[in-house]
LUMMARDO-370395 format. One record per residue: residue number from 1; x, y, z of N, C-alpha, C in turn; residue in one letter; chain. Coordinates in nm, 3 decimals. Example, Ala and Ser with C-alpha at 12.3 -4.5 7.8 and 13.67 -1.06 7.14 Angstrom:
2
  nr  n.east n.north    n.up ca.east ca.north   ca.up  c.east c.north    c.up rest kette
   1   1.319  -0.569   0.780   1.230   -0.450   0.780   1.320  -0.330   0.780    A     A
   2   1.285  -0.225   0.708   1.367   -0.106   0.714   1.290   0.003   0.787    S     A
END
This chain:
88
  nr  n.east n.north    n.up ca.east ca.north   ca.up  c.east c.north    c.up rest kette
   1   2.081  -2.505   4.992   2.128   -2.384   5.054   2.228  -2.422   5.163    X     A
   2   2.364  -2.365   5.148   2.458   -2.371   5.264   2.443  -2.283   5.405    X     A
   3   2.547  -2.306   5.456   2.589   -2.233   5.583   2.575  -2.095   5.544    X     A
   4   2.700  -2.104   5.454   2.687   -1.889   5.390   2.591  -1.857   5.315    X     A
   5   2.512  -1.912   5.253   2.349   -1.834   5.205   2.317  -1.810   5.341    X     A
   6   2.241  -1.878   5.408   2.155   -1.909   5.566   2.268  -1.796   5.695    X     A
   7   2.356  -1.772   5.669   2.462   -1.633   5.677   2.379  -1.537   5.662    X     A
   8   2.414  -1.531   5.529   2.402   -1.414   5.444   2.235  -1.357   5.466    X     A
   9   2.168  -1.468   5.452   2.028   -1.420   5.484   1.996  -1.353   5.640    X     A
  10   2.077  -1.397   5.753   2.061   -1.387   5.843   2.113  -1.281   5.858    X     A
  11   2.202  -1.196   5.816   2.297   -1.089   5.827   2.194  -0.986   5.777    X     A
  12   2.140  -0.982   5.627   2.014   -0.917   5.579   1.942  -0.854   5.659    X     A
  13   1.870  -0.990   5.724   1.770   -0.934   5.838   1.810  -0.845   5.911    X     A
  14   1.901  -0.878   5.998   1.919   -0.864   6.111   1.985  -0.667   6.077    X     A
  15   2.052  -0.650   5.949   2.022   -0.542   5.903   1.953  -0.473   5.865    X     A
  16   1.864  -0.502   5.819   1.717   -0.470   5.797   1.630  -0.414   5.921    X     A
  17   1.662  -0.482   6.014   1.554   -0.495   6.142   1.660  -0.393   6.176    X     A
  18   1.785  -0.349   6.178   1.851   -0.165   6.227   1.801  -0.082   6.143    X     A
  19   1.791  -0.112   6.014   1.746    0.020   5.916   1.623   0.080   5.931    X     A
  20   1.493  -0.068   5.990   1.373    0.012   6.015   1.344   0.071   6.144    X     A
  21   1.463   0.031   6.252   1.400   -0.004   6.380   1.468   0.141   6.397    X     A
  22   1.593   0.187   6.353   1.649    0.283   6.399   1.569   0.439   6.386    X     A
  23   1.522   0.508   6.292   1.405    0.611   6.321   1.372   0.609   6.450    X     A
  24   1.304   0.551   6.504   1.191    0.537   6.585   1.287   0.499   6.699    X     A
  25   1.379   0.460   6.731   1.479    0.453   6.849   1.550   0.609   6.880    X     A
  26   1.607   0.669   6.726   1.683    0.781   6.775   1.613   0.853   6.772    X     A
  27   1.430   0.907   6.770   1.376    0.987   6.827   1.321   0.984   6.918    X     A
  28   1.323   0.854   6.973   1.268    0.806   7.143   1.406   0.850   7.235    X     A
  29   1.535   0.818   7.152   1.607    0.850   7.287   1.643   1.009   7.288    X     A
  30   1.618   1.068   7.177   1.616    1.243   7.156   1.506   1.322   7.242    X     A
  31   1.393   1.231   7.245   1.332    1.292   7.346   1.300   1.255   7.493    X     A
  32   1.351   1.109   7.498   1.370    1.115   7.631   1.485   1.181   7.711    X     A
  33   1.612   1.225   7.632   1.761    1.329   7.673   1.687   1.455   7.691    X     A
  34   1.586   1.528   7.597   1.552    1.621   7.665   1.437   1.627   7.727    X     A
  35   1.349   1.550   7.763   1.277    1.544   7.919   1.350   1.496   8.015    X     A
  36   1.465   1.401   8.046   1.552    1.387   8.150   1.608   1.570   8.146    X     A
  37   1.650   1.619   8.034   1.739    1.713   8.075   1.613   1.857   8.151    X     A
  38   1.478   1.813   8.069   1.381    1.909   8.178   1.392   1.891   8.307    X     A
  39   1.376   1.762   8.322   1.339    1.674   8.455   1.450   1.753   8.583    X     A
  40   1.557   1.787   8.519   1.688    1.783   8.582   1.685   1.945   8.596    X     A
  41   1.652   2.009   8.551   1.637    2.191   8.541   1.560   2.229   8.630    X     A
  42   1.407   2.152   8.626   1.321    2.179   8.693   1.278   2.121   8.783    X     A
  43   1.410   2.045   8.831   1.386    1.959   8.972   1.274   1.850   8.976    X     A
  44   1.180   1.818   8.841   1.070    1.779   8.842   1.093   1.615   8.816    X     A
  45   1.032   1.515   8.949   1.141    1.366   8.951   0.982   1.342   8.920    X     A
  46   0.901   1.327   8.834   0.783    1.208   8.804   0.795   1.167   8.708    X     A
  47   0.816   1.007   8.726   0.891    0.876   8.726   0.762   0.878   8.520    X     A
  48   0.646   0.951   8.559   0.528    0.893   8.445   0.548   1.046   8.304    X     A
  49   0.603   1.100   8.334   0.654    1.243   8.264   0.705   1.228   8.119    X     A
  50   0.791   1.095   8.160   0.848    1.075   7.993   0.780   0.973   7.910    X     A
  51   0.640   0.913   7.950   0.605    0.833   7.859   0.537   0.925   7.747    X     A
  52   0.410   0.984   7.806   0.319    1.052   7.687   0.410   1.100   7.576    X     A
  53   0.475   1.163   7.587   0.587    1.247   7.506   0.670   1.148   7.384    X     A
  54   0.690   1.048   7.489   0.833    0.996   7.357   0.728   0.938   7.300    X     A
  55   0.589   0.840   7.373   0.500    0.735   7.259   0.402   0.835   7.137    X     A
  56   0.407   0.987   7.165   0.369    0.999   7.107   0.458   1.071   6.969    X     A
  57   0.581   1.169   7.016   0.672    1.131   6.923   0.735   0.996   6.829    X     A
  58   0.720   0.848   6.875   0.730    0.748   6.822   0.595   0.757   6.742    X     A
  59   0.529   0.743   6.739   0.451    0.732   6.692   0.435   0.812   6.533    X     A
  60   0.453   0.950   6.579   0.414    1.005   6.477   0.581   1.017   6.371    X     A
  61   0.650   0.980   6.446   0.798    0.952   6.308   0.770   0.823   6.258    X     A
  62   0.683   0.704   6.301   0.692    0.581   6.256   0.534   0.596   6.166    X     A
  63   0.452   0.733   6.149   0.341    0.736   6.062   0.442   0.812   5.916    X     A
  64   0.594   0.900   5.969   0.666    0.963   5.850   0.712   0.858   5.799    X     A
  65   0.777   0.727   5.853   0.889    0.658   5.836   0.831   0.520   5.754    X     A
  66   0.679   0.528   5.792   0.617    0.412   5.711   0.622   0.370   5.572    X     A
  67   0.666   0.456   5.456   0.703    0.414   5.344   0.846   0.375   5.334    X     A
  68   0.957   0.425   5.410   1.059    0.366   5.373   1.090   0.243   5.444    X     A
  69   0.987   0.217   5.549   0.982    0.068   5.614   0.962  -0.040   5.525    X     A
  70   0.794   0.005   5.469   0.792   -0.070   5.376   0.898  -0.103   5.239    X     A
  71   0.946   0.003   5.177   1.008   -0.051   5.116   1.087  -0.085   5.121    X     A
  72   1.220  -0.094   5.236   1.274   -0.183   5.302   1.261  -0.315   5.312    X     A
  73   1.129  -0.339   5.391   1.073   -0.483   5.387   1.091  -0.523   5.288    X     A
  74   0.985  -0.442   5.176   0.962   -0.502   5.079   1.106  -0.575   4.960    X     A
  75   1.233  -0.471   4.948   1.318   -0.535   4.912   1.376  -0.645   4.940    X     A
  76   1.401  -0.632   5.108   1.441   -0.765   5.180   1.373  -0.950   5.159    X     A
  77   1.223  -0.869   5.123   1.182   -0.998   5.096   1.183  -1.066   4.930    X     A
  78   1.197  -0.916   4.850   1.251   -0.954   4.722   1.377  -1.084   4.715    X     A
  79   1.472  -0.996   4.788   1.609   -1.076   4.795   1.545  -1.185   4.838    X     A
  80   1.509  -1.229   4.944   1.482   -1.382   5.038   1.399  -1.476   4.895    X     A
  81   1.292  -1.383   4.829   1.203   -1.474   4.735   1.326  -1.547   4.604    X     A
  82   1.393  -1.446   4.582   1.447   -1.456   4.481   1.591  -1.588   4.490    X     A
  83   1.606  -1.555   4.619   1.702   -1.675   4.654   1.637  -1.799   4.657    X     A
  84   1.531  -1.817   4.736   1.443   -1.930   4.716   1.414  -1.981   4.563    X     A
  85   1.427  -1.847   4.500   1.330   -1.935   4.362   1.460  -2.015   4.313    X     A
  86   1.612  -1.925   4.298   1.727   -1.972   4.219   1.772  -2.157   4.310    X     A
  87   1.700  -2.145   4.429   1.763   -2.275   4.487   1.879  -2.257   4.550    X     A
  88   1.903  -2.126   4.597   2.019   -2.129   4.735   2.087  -1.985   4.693    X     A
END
């Protein structure tokens, strides 16, 4: 295996790790824009306001988002096995 396989694999990932990671980022920062934008209406500055909310919104998009994680993964590691088996 060269430089550009060990690339290419690395590029994979590192795409991979945006495709699953992203869900669960753009509804953490969707709801932390609108509890800052409460925060900001209602004069209300406690600093502990935006956790419950976004971990539990994360949460429950990453219980929707769990099959296409997996199969995500699961392709990614198709590709990685399959390169291994051909020898680069």
């Amino acid at each position: 295996m060269g430089g550009a396989e060990t690339l290419d694999i690395a590029r994979d990932g590192i795409w991979t790790l945006i495709l699953i990671s992203s869900p669960m980022m753009l509804v953490g920062l969707a709801v932390g824009v609108i509890i800052a934008l409460f925060q900001a209406l209602t004069q209300i500055q406690e600093m502990t306001l935006v956790f419950v909310p976004k971990i539990v919104a994360i949460f429950i998009t990453m219980l929707f988002a769990l099959p296409f994680m997996g199969a995500t993964m699961g392709s990614y590691m198709d590709r990685v096995v399959d390169m291994i088996i051909m020898g680069g």
